[in-house]
N, C-alpha and C positions, 0 to 999 in steps of 0.2 A: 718835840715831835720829829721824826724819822725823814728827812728828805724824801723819800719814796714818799711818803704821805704827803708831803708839801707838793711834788711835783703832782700827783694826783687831785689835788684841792684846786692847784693853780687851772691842770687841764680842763677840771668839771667846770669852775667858775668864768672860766674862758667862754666853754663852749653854749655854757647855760644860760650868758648873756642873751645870745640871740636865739638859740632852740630850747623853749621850755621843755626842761627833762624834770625839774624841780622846782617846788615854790620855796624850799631851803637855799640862799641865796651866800648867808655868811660864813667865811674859817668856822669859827666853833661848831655851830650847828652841822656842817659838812661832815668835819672829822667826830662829833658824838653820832647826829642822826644814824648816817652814811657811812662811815668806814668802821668806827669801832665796833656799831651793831653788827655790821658785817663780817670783823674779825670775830666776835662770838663764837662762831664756829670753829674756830681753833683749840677754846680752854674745851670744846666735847668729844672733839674726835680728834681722831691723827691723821687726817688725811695721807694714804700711801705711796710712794712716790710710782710713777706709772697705770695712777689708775685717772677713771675718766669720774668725769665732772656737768652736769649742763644745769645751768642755771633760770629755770623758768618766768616769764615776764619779767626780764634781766631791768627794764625801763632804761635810767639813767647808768645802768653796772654796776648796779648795787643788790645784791652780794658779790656778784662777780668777778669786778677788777681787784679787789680788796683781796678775795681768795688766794686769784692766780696771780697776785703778787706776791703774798706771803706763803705763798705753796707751789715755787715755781718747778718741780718734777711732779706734778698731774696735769692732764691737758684738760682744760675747761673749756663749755660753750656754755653761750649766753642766747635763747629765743627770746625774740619779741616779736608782737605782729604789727605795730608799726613803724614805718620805715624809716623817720627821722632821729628816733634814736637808739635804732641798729647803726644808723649812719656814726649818729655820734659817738657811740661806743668802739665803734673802732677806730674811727679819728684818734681815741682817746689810746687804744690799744698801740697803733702805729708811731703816736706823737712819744709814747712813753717805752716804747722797747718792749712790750710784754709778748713774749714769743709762745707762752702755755697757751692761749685765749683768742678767742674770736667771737662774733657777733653773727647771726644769724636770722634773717627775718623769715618768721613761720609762726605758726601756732602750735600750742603743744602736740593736737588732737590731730595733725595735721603730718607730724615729725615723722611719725614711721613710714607712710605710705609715700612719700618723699623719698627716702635714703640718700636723705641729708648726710654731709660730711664721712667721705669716703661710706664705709660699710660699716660705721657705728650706728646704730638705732639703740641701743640700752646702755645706759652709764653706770658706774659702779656708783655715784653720788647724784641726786638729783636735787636741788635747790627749790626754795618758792618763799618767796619773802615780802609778807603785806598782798598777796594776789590777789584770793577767793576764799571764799571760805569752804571747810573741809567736803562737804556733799557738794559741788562745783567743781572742786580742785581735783579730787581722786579719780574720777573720769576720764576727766583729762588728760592725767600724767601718769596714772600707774603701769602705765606700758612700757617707761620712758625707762622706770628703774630695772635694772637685774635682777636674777636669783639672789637672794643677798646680800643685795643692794639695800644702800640706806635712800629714803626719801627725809629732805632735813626742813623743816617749817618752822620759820621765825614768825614769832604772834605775838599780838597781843593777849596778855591772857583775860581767857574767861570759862567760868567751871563749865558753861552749855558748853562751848568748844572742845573743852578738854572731854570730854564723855563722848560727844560727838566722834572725836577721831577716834578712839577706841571703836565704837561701833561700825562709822564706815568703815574704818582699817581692818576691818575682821574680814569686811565684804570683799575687798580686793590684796586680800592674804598679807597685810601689814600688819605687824602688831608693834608696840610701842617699845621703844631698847632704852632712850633715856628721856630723862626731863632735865632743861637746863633754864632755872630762871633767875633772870638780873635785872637792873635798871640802866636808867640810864637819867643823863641832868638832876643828878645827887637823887635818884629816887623820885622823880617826879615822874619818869613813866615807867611802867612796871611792862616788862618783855618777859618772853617763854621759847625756845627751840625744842621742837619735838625730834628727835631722831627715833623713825619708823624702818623698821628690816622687813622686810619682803623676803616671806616662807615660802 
């Protein structure tokens, strides 16, 4: 394992002592649950350098830090609407040097009429990892992505979901670009990333 990832495992479990961010507590589970699902997102897209990123219901910064560590030329945000671990997330950001990233407390639904972080309200990449499910979630954040923009959902799979985003994503001008599905603890849980482009 990569030192940046040791330094990251060290700061979560430091800080998760005393702020429940996770009921994940040990090394392995960290670096499987939490950073590799998170890297995921690297074997689907190329993220390109100078574009933007926000990361929905960021919780403990996962997908988050994991991202804008291993993609440190795009600028990342991370919303969450409670405050204790925005707090920790950028403890986490600050303690570790990551200069792409920051933590933000907001609501999705809440992000634009804000004008939050300077004059960005739309990101080339929008995140949501474990949040809501599809007719919850789309409401909320399709404002968030660009023309063109990718909206990226890490799931659980299941075939009602998988048809479900197809139908909301028609509703709010998403359609589906790819399917990326893995496991994770040798196959014992079965993951999906949708990446959705916004027409």
């Amino acid at each position: 394992m990569e030192m940046r990832w040791k330094n990251l495992i060290n700061e979560f479990m430091s800080i998760n002592s005393h702020t429940n961010l996770s009921a994940i507590r040990d090394v392995e589970g960290i670096w499987i649950k939490h950073i590799q699902d998170s890297l995921e997102i690297n074997k689907v897209l190329t993220l390109k350098p100078g574009l933007t990123l926000c990361d929905i219901g960021t919780g403990g910064g996962f997908p988050l830090l994991p991202i804008a560590i291993s993609n440190p030329d795009i600028q990342c945000i991370g919303i969450d609407s409670t405050r204790k671990k925005i707090d920790a997330v950028n403890e986490m950001i600050t303690k570790l040097k990551i200069t792409n990233a920051k933590g933000i407390r907001t609501r999705a639904e809440d992000f634009k009429e804000k004008g939050i972080i300077d004059i960005i309200t739309e990101f080339d990449y929008v995140t949501a990892r474990a949040v809501s499910y599809i007719d919850k979630l789309l409401p909320q954040v399709h404002h968030l992505v660009k023309k063109w923009g990718r909206l990226i959902l890490y799931k659980q799979y299941t075939p009602e979901e998988a048809q479900d985003i197809i139908h909301f994503g028609k509703r709010y001008r998403f359609v589906v670009q790819k399917k990326h599905t893995y496991t994770l603890f040798e196959g014992d849980i079965q993951r999906i990333i949708y990446v959705l482009k916004k027409i």
